[in-house]
C-alpha positions in Angstrom: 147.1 70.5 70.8 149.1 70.7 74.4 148.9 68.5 76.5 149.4 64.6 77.0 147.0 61.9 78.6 148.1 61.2 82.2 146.9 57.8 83.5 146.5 57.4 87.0 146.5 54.6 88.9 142.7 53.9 89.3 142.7 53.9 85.6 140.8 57.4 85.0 142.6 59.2 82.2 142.8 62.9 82.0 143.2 64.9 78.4 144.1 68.1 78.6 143.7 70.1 75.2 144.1 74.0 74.4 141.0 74.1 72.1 138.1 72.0 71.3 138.4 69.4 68.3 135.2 67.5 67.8 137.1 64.4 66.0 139.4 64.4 69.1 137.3 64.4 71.9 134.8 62.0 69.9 137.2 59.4 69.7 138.1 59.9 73.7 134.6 60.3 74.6 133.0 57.3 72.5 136.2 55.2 73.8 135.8 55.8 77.0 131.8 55.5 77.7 132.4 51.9 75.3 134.5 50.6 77.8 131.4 51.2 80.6 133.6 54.9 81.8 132.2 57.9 82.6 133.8 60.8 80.7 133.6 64.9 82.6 134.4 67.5 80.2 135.7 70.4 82.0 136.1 73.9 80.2 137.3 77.0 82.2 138.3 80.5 81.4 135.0 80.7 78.8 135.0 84.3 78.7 138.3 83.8 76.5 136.6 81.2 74.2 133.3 81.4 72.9 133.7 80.4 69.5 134.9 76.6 71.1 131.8 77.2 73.9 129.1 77.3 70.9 131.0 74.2 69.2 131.7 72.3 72.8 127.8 73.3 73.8 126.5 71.9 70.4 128.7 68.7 70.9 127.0 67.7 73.9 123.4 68.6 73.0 124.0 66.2 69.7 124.3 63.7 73.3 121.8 65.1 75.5 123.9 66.9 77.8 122.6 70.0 78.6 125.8 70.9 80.6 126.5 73.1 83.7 127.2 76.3 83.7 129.3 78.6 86.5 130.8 82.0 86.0 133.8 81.3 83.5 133.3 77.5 83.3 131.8 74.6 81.6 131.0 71.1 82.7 129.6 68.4 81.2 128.8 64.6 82.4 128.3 61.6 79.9 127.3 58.2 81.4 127.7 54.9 80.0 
């Protein structure tokens, strides 16, 4: 996994990861919206990935996020 979290000075974290791990993002995710935050997941470049779009797309149905959807990108919003 590349990447480190970058905390900025408002607080909002940003996690950066080459491919999607369920157990990862779960943890960030169900940190994150305990704590009363709001957690974006961004995906880009989808053409190059669609074995982690079918697993990132199934993630956020099992939360009832049906997602948004641009040429070559993902986006997903969970609220508190």
């Amino acid at each position: 996994m590349w990447g480190q979290p970058i905390q900025f000075e408002n607080g909002r974290c940003l996690y950066t990861f080459t491919g999607f791990r369920e157990d990862r993002v779960d943890a960030i995710a169900d940190a994150t919206l305990a704590a009363g935050g709001r957690v974006i997941l961004a995906v880009y470049e989808t053409q190059f990935a669609e074995h982690d779009v079918s697993k990132i797309r199934a993630w956020a149905s099992q939360r009832e996020e049906p997602g948004r959807r641009a040429p070559g990108q993902l986006m997903f919003l969970l609220e508190p």
